[in-house]
C-alpha positions as CSV (number, residue, x, y, z in Angstrom):
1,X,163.6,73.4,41.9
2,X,163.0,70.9,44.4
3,X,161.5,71.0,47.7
4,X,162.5,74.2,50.7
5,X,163.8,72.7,53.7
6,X,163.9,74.5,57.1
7,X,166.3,73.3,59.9
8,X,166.1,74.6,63.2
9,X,168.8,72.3,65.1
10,X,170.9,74.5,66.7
11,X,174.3,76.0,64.9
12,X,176.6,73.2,64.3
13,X,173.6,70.1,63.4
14,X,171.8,73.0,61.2
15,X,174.8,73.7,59.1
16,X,175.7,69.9,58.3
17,X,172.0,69.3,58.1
18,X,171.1,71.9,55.7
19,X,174.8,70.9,53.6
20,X,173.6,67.2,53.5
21,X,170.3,68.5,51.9
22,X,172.1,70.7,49.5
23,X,173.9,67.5,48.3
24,X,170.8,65.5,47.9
25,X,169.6,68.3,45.8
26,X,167.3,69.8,48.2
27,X,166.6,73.6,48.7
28,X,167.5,74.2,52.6
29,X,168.1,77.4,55.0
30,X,168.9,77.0,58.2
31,X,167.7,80.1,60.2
32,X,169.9,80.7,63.9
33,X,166.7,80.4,66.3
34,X,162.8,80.1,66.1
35,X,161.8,83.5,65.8
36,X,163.5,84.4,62.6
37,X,162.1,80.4,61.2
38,X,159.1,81.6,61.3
39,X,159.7,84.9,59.5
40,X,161.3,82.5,57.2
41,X,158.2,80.3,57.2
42,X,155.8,83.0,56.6
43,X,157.6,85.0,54.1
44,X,158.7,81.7,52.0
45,X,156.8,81.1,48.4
46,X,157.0,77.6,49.2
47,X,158.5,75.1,52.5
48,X,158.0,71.6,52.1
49,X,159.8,70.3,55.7
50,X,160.5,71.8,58.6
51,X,163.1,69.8,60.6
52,X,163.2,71.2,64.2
53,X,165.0,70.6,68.1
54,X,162.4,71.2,70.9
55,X,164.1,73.9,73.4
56,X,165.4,77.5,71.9
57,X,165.8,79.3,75.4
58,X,163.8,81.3,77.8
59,X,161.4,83.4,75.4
60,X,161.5,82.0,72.1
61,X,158.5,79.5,70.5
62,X,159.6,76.4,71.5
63,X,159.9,73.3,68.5
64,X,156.0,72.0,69.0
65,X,155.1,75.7,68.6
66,X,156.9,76.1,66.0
67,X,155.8,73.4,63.8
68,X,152.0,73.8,65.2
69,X,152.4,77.9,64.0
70,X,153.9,76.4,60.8
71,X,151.2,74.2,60.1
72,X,148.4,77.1,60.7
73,X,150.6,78.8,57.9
74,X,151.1,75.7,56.2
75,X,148.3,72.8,56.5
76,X,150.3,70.3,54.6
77,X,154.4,71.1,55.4
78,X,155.6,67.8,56.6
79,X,157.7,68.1,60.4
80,X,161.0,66.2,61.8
81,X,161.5,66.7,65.7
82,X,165.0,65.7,67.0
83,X,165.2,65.8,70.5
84,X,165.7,63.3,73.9
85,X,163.1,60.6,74.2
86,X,160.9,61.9,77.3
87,X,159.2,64.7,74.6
88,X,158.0,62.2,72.2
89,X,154.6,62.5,73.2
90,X,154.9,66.8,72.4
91,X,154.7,65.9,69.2
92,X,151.8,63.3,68.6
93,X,149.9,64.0,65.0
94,X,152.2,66.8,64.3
95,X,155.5,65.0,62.5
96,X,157.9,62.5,62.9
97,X,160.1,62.7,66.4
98,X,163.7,61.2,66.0
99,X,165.4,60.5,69.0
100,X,168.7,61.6,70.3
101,X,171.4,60.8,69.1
102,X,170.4,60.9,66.1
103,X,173.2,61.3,63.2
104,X,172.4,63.4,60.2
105,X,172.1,60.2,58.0
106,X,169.5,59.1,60.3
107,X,167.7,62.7,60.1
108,X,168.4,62.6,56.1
109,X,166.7,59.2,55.7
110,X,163.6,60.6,57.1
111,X,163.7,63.8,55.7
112,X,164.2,62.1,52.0
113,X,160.9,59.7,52.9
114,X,158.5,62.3,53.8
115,X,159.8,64.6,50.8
116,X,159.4,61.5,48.4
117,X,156.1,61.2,50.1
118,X,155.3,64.9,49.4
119,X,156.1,64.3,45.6
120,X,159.7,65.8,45.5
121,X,163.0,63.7,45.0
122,X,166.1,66.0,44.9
123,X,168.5,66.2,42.1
């Protein structure tokens, strides 16, 4: 089976995110906000890549909580952040930050590289 992906984009990027995975043979859910990702982080046998936006709302772990609660769980699950260019700095030492826009090709490319890097290729 190859690697468990996690996207936490936001409805419409999740869904084309998570279906672009599925093609590149890649195991992927796409939970609707941040609390129930990380249910699904915890309760997962096994999540290679979390791929997150930054802001959920008022009262929800924001994406740099997320990933840094996902790391505690999970010292070596590789992070993507996708989100405008003045929060880069959020996320120093804890993933890769991808810019918006960013098109799910771009997001893909990454996502591939630090699966690859993690020892798993898709189908």
């Amino acid at each position: 089976m190859a690697a468990r992906v996690v996207v936490v984009l936001g409805p419409d990027l999740s869904e084309e995110m998570v279906a672009a995975l599925g093609k590149a043979g890649y195991e992927a859910i796409a939970p609707s906000d941040s609390m129930i990702a990380l249910d699904a982080l915890e309760g997962a046998e096994r999540v290679e890549l979390l791929i997150t936006c930054l802001d959920f709302g008022e009262g929800k772990p924001n994406g740099i909580a997320l990933a840094r609660m996902a790391r505690h769980k999970r010292s070596n699950i590789a992070v993507i952040f996708v989100g405008p260019a003045d929060f880069t700095r959020y996320s120093s030492g804890l993933g890769e930050y991808m810019e918006l826009p960013s098109t799910i090709s771009d997001i893909m490319e990454t996502a591939r590289r630090l699966l690859v890097e993690k020892g798993q290729s898709g189908s």
